[in-house]
C-alpha positions in Angstrom: 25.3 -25.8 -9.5 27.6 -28.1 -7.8 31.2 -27.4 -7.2 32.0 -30.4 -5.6 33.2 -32.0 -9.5 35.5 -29.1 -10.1 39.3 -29.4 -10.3 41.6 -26.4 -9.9 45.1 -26.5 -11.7 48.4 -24.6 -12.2 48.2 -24.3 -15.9 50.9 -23.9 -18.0 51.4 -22.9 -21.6 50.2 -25.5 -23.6 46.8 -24.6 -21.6 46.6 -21.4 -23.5 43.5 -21.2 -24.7 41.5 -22.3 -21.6 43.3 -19.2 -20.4 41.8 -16.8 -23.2 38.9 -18.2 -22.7 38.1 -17.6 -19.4 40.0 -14.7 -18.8 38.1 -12.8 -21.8 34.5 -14.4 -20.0 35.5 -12.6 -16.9 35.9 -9.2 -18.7 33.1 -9.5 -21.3 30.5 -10.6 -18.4 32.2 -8.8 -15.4 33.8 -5.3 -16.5 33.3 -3.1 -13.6 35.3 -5.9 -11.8 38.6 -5.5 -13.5 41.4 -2.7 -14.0 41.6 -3.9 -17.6 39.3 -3.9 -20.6 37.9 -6.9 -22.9 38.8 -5.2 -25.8 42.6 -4.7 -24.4 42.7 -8.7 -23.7 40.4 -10.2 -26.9 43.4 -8.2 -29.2 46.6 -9.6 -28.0 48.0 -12.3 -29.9 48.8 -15.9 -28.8 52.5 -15.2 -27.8 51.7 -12.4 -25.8 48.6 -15.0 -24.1 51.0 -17.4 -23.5 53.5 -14.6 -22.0 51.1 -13.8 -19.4 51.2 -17.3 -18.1 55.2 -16.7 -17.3 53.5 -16.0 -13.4 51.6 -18.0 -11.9 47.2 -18.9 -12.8 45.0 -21.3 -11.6 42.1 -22.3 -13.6 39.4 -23.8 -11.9 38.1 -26.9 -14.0 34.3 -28.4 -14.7 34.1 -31.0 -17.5 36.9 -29.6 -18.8 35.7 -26.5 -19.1 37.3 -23.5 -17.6 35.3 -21.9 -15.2 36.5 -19.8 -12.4 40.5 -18.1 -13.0 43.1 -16.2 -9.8 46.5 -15.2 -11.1 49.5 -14.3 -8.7 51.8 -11.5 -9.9 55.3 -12.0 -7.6 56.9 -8.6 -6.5 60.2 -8.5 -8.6 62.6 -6.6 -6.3 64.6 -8.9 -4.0 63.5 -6.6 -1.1 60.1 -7.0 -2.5 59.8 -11.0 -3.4 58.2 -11.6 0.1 55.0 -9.9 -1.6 52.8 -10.5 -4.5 49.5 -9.6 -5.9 46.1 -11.7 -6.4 44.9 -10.9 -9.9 42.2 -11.9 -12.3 40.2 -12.9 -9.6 36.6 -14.7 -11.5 34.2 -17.1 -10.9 31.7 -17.9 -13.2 28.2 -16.9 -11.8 26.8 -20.8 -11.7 29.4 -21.4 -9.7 29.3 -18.3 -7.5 28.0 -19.1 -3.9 29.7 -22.8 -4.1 32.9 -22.1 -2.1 34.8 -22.4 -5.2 36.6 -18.7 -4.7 37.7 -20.3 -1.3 39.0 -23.6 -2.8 40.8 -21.1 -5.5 42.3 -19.2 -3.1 43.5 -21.8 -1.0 45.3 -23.2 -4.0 46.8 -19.9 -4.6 47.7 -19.5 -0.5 49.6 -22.9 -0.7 51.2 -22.1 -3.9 52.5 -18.7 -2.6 53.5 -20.0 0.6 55.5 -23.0 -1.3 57.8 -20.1 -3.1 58.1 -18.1 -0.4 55.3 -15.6 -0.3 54.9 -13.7 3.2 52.4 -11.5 2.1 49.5 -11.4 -0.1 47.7 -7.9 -1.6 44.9 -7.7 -3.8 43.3 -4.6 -5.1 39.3 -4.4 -5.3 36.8 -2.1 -6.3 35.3 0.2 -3.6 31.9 -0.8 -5.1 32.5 -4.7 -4.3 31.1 -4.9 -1.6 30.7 -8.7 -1.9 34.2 -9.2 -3.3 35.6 -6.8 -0.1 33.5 -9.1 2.4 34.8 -13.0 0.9 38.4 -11.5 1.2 37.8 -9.9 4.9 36.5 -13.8 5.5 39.3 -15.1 4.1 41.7 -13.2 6.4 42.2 -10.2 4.2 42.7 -6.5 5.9 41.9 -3.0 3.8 45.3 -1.3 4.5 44.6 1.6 2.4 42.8 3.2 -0.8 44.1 5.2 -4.2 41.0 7.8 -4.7 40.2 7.5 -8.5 42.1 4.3 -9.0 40.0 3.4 -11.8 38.0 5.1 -14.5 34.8 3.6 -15.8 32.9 4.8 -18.2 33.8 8.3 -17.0 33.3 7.3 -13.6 35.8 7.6 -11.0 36.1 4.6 -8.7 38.7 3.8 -5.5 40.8 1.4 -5.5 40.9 -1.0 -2.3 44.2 -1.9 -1.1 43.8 -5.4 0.9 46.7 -7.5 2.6 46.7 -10.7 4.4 50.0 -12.2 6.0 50.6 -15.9 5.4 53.6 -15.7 8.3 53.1 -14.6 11.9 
């Protein structure tokens, strides 16, 4: 499938439920991929949705359709707000292969740098492999590892700790 049709937006509130919708595709189709669980997500209610969109997502767009999702979690102590986190990172598998993560992250990399962002980390799977190589492309570093940062299905998987600077 084509990407070249697909628009990428800041969405806000009112935009709710192409949230839900994508975010609860990403964990129903995708759940070694994610700290949190379907089931977790599928049960909040549509305040606490709409709460979650108090930081910063980006929903890529196809025909109005939501089909790819990154999220950007700010650091909240004033020594910290140089950093934050990439979270919620999905692309739906037509579009997987299209350079649509790229476009999404650049969107998210202009954003953060337009608030002041020096530093971006993201947290990925140790059994990502593909996932660990697209952020090395993209500039990200592994700067460290928590053994057992995740438990899946009784399974005890590391955490990869990535940054990439946006400031010399």
């Amino acid at each position: 499938m084509d990407a070249s049709c697909v628009t990428i937006r800041h969405i806000q509130a009112g935009e709710v439920e192409a949230f839900r919708r994508i975010r609860l595709e990403a964990l129903r189709t995708e759940p070694a991929s994610f700290a949190s669980r379907y089931e977790d997500w599928a049960a909040l209610s549509l305040e606490e949705w709409r709460n979650r969109l108090s930081e910063p997502v980006f929903i890529a767009f196809q025909g109005g359709e939501p089909v790819g999702i990154m999220g950007l979690l700010r650091q909240r102590s004033s020594k910290m707000a140089h950093r934050a986190t990439i979270i919620m990172v999905y692309i739906g598998r037509s579009l997987r292969g299209t350079g649509l993560a790229e476009r999404l992250l650049d969107v998210v990399v202009d954003h953060a740098r337009d608030i002041g962002i020096r530093q971006l980390e993201l947290f990925v799977s140790a059994e990502n492999a593909a996932a660990i190589r697209f952020y090395q492309r993209q500039g990200f570093s592994e700067v460290g590892r928590i053994p057992a940062g995740v438990l899946e299905e009784g399974r005890e998987i590391d955490d990869v700790i990535m940054a990439r600077r946006l400031v010399d």
